[in-house]
C-alpha positions in Angstrom: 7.5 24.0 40.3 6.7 20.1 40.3 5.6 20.7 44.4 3.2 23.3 43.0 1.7 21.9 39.9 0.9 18.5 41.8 -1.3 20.3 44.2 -3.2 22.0 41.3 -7.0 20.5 40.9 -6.4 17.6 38.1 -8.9 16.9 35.0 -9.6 13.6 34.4 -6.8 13.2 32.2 -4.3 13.5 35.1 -2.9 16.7 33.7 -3.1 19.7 36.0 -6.2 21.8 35.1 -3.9 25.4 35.3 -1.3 23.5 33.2 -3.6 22.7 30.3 -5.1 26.4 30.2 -1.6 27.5 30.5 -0.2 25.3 27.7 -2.8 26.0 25.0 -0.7 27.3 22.7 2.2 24.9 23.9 1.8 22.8 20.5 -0.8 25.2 18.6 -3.7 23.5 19.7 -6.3 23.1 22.4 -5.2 20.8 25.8 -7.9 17.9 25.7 -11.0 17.8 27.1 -11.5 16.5 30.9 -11.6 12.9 30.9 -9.5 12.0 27.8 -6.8 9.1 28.0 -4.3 9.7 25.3 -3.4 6.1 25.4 -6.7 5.8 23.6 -7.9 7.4 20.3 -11.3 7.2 18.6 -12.5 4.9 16.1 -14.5 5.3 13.0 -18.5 4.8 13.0 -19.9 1.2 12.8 -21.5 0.1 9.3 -18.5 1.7 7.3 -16.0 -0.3 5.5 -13.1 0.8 7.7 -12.2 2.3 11.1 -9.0 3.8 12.0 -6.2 4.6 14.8 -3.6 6.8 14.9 -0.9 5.9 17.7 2.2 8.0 18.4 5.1 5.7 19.1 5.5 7.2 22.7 2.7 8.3 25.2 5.0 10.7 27.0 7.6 13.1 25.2 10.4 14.9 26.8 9.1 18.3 27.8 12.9 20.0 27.9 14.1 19.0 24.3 12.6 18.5 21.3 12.7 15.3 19.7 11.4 12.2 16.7 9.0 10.2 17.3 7.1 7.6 14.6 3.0 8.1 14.4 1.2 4.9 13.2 -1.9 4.9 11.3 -3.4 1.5 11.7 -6.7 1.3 9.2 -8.6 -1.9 9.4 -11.1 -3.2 7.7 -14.5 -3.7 9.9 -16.4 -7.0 8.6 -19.6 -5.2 7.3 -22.0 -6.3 5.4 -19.8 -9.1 3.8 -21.9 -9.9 0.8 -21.5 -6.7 -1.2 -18.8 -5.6 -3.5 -18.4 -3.1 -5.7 -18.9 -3.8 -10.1 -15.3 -4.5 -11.4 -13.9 -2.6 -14.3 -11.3 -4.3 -15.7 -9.0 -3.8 -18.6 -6.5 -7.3 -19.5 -3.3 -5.6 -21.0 -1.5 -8.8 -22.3 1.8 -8.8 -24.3 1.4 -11.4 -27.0 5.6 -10.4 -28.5 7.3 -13.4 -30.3 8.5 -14.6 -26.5 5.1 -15.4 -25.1 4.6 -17.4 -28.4 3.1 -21.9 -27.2 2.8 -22.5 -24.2 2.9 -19.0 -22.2 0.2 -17.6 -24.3 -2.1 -20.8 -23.9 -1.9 -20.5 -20.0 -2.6 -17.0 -20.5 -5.8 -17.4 -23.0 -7.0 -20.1 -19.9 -6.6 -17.5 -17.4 -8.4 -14.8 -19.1 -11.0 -17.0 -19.6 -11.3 -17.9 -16.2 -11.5 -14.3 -15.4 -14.4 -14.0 -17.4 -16.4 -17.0 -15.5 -15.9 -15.0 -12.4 -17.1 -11.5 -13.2 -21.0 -10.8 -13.8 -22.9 -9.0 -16.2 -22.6 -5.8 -13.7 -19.3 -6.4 -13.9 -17.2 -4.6 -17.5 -14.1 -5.9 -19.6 -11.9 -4.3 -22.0 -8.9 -6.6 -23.7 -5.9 -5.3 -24.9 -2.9 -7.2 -26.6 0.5 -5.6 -27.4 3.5 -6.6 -29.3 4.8 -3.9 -31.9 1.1 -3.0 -32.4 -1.4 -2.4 -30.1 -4.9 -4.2 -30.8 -7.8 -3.4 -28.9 -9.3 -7.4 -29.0 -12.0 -6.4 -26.9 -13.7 -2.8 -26.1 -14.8 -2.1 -22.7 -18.3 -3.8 -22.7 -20.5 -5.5 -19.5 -19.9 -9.4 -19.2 -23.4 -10.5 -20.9 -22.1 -13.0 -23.2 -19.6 -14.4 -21.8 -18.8 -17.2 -25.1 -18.6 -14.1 -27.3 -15.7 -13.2 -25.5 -14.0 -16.4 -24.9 -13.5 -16.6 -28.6 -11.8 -13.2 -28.6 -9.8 -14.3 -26.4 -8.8 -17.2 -28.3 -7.7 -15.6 -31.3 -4.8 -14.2 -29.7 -1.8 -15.0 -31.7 2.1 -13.8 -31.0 3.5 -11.1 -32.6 7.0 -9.4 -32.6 8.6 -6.6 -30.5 7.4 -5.6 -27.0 5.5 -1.8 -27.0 4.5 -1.5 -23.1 3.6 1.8 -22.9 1.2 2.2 -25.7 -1.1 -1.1 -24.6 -0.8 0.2 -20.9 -2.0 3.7 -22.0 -5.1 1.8 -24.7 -5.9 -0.5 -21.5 -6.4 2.9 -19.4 -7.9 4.9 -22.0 -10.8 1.7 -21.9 -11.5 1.8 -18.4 -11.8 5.4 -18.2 -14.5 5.7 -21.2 -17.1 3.8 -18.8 -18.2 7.3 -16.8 -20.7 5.6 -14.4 -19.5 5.9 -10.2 -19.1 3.1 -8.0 -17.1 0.9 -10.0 -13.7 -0.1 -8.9 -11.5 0.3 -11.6 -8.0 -1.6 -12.2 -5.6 -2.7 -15.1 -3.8 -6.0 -15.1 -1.1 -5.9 -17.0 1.3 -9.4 -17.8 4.2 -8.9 -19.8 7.2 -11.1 -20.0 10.0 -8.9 -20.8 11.5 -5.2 -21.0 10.1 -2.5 -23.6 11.7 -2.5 -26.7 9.5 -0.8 -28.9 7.4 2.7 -28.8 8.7 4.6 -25.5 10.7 2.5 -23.4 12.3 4.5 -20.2 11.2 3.6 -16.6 10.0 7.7 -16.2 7.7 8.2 -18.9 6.5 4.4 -18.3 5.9 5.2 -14.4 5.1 8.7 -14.7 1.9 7.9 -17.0 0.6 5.4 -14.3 1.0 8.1 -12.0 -1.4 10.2 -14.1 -3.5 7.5 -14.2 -3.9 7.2 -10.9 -5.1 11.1 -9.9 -7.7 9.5 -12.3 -8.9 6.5 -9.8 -6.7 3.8 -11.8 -4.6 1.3 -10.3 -2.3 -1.1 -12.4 -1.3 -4.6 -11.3 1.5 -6.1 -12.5 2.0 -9.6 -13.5 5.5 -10.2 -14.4 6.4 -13.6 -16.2 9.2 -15.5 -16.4 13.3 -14.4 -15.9 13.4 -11.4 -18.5 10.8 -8.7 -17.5 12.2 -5.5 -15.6 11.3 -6.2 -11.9 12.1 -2.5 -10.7 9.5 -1.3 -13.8 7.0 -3.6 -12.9 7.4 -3.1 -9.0 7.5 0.7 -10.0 4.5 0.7 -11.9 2.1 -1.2 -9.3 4.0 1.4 -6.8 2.8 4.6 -8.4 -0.3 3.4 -9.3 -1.6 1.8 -6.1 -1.9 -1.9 -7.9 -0.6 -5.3 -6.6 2.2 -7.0 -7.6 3.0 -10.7 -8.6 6.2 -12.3 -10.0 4.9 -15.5 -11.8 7.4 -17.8 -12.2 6.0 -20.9 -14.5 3.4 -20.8 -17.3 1.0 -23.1 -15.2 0.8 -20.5 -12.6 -0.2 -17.7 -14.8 -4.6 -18.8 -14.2 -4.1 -18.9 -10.7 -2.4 -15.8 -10.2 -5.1 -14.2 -12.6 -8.0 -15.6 -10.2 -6.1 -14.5 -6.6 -5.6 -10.9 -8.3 -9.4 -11.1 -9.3 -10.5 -12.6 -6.0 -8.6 -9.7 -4.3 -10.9 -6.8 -6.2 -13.9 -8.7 -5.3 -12.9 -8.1 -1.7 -12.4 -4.5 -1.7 -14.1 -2.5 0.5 -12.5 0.4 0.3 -10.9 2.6 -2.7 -9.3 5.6 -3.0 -8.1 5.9 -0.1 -6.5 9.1 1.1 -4.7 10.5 4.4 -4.1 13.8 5.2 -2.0 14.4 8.4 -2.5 17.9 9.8 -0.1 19.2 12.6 0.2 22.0 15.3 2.6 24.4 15.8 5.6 22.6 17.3 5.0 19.5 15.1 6.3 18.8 11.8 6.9 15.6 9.7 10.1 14.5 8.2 9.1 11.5 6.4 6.5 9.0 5.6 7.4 5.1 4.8 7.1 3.2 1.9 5.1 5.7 0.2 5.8 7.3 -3.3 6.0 10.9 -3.2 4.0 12.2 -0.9 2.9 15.9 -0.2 4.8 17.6 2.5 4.6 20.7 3.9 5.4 22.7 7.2 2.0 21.6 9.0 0.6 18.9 6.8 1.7 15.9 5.1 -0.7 13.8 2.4 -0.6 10.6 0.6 -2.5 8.4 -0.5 -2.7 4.5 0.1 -3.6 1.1 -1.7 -7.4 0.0 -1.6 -8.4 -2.2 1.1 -9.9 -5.7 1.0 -12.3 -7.1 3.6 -10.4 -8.7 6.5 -7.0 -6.5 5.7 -5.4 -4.1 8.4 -3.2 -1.2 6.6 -0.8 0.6 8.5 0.8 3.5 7.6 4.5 4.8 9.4 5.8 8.8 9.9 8.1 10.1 11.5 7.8 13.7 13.2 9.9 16.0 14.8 9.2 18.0 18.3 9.7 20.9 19.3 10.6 21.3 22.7 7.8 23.2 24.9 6.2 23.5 28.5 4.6 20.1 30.6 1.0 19.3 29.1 -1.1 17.0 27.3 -1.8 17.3 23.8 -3.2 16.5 20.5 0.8 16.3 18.3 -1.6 15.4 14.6 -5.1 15.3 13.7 -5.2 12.3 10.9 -8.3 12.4 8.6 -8.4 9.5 6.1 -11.1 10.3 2.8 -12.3 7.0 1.0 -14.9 5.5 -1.3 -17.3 3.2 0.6 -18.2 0.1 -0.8 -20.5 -0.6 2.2 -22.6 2.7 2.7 -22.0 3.4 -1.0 -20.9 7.1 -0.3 -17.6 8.8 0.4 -16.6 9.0 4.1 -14.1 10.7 6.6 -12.2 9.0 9.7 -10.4 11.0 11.9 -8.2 10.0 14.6 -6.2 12.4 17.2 -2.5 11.5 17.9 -1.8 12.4 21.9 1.0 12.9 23.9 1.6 14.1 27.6 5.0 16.4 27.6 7.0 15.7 31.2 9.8 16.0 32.8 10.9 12.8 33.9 13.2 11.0 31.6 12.5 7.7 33.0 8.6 7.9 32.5 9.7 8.4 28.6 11.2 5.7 28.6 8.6 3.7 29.9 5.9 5.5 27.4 7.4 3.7 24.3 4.9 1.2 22.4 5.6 -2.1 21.1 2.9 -1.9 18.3 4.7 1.1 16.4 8.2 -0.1 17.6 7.4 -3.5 15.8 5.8 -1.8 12.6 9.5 0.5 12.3 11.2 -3.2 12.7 9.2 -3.9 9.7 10.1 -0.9 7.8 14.0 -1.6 8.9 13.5 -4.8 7.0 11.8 -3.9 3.9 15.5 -1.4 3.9 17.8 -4.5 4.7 16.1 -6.7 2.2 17.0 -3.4 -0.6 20.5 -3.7 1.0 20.8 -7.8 0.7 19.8 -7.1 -3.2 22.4 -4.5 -3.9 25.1 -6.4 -1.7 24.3 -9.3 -4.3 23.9 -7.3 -7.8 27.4 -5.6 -6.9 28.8 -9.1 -5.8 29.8 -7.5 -2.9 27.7 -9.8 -1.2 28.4 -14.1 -1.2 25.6 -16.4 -1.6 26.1 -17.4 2.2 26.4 -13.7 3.3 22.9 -13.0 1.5 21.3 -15.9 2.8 22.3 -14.5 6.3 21.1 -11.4 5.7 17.4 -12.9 4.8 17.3 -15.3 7.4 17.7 -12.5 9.9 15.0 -10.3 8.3 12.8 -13.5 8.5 13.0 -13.6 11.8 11.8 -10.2 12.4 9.0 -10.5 9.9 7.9 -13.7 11.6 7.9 -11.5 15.1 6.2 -8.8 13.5 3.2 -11.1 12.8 4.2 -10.6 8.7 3.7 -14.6 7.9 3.1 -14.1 4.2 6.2 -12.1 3.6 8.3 -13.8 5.8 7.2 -17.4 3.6 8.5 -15.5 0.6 11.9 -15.3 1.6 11.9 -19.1 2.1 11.4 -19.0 -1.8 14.2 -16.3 -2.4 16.7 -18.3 -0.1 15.6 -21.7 -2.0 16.3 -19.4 -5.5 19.8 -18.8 -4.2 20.9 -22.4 -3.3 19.6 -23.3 -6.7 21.2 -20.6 -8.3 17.7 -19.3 -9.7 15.9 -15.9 -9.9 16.2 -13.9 -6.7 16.0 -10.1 -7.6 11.6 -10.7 -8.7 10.8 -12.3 -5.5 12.9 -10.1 -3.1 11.4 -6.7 -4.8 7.8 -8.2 -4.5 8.7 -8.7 -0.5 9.9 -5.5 -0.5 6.6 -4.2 -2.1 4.6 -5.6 -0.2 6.2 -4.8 3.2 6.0 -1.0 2.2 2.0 -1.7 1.5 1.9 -2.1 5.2 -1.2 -4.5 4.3 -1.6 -7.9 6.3 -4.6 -10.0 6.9 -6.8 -9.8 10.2 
């Protein structure tokens, strides 16, 4: 049969032209047009915030079994029209309990302030403050006068008992009352320790950030000092598509405030959601790093974190193959659906996935790419490093055993390209030889691996 197909007329593809008629149904979907290399998938339009791949982790599959394979979405950010952002509405949800009381809450009056230098009267702010109570200091209102609301800001005095869930759900109920589109809207919520008043369990807490987020709101979380709950506060930034920080010393809390504010002032792109559509033949087992998402038996849909200029975000699945006949094919069609901060409307990307089915083992083998394989090393790691923390909260891991264990995912974040993470784990390994805080820094590593965000 290989004798006969080779003398068949070719398409520009290298795929016989009988073969591709023959096949159409192979997978569920057309053969490609004449001409098309399936090492090479379209990009999005110029003058749009973002363009988009999608890259199956193998050119050639194995035509006489089925099979995994990993499909990479790799969403950059394009450089366009650098000098517009989108307004900023912004709720500060700050925990003023009996812990924050001196020093914390002066660092944290500085760096609300500071935020309010930065923003612009386009720009709205809504302060809340939680202890026991919840007091809304400051409704949502446009940053005209911005002394009016430094002195709010300075009348914030400590309080008692720590009620996170009702000042994260008054901080979202401000944002959502401004009903005007284009903003980009976001929480920042700082706390310094668990919830011990009003309703308290990681569920309810995570679950109504979820909600939240169906409703275009992300939460950051700024955890302070050694007490908070790093899993909530990871959890909660997870759900809601926010950011992350584990601030360590009161003196940091201002400059944490301004990269987090920085960041949103960078964002090109919100809202950002992929939908992966698949052919007969072709479904997906799982998707990395991302909080529930909707699977079924020929589509699979999430949604990822917004996108600042100069950021690549890259999103891992893995599939599974049916076997089927020698052709080339599209395996997924990905579609992602955003807000556009540069032509101000909502787009679509799409991006085919391609594979050519053979017979020949050893052309599989030599169809694998390094770009996916190094984003699945990644992945790997973001699993060791949960691992290395549960080896050391069950002490069935040593200090030197752990420090081991980090090094060696350093090393393959350093491979991968992932500089910034990899620098954290200098700080978690200092942590243990000190005898310090580990737990916060490891989980925002972890985090911010499964983001799949880096810097162009």
């Amino acid at each position: 049969m290989e004798d006969r197909t080779q003398q068949m007329p070719m398409t520009g593809g290298g795929v016989p032209a009988s073969t591709q008629q023959m096949n159409r149904t192979a997978l569920g979907g057309s053969p490609l047009a004449p001409g098309f290399d399936p090492g090479k998938t379209a990009m999005g339009a110029p003058m749009r915030a973002l363009e988009m791949e999608a890259i199956v982790g193998n050119r050639y599959g194995l035509a006489s079994a089925s099979s995994r394979e990993h499909l990479l979405l790799m969403i950059r950010s394009s450089g366009a029209m650098l000098g517009r952002r989108m307004p900023l509405n912004i709720c500060l949800v700050i925990d003023r309990s009996g812990s924050m009381e001196g020093e914390p809450l002066e660092y944290v009056k500085r760096a609300c302030s500071y935020v309010v230098d930065l923003l612009e009267p386009s720009d709205v702010l809504s302060i809340v403050t939680f202890e026991e109570q919840v007091d809304v200091l400051m409704p949502a209102r446009k940053v005209v006068n911005k002394a009016l609301i430094k002195e709010h800001i300075n009348r914030i005095q400590p309080g008692n008992t720590t009620n996170l869930y009702d000042g994260l759900q008054a901080g979202c109920i401000q944002v959502n009352q401004l009903n005007a589109p284009g903003y980009l809207t976001r929480v920042l919520l700082l706390t310094d320790g668990e919830p011990t008043a009003g309703i308290k369990d990681f569920a309810s807490i995570v679950g109504q950030v979820g909600e939240q987020k169906m409703r275009g709101v992300a939460v950051t979380a700024l955890g302070f000092g050694s007490d908070y709950n790093e899993e909530l506060m990871a959890g909660i930034a997870r759900r809601s598509g926010g950011n992350y920080y584990y601030i360590a010393q009161p003196a940091a809390i201002p400059e944490v405030f301004r990269r987090e504010l920085e960041t949103l002032m960078t964002i090109t792109a919100k809202n950002v959601r992929v939908r992966l559509s698949f052919p007969r033949g072709v479904s997906c087992r799982y998707v990395y790093g991302v909080p529930g998402p909707r699977i079924s038996q020929r589509t699979a849909e999430f949604t990822l974190a917004d996108i600042e200029r100069g950021a690549t975000i890259t999103s891992l699945s893995e599939v599974e193959i049916d076997r089927h006949a020698p052709g080339c094919y599209r395996a997924v069609k990905a579609e992602v659906m955003y807000d556009d901060a540069v032509s101000g409307r909502a787009e679509l990307l799409t991006s085919d996935g391609v594979m050519e089915f053979v017979t020949d083992r050893a052309q599989v083998e030599s169809g694998r790419n390094p770009v996916v394989q190094r984003e699945l090393e990644v992945h790997l790691a973001s699993r060791n490093l949960e691992k290395t923390m549960m080896g050391m909260r069950t002490q069935q891991l040593t200090a030197m055993g752990a420090m081991s264990e980090i090094q060696k995912t350093q090393n393959i974040l350093m491979q991968a390209g992932r500089t910034q993470q990899a620098n954290e784990l200098n700080q978690a390994m200092d942590a243990i030889k000190r005898g310090g805080e580990v737990e916060k820094t490891l989980i925002g590593t972890i985090y911010n691996l499964d983001l799949g965000k880096k810097q162009n």
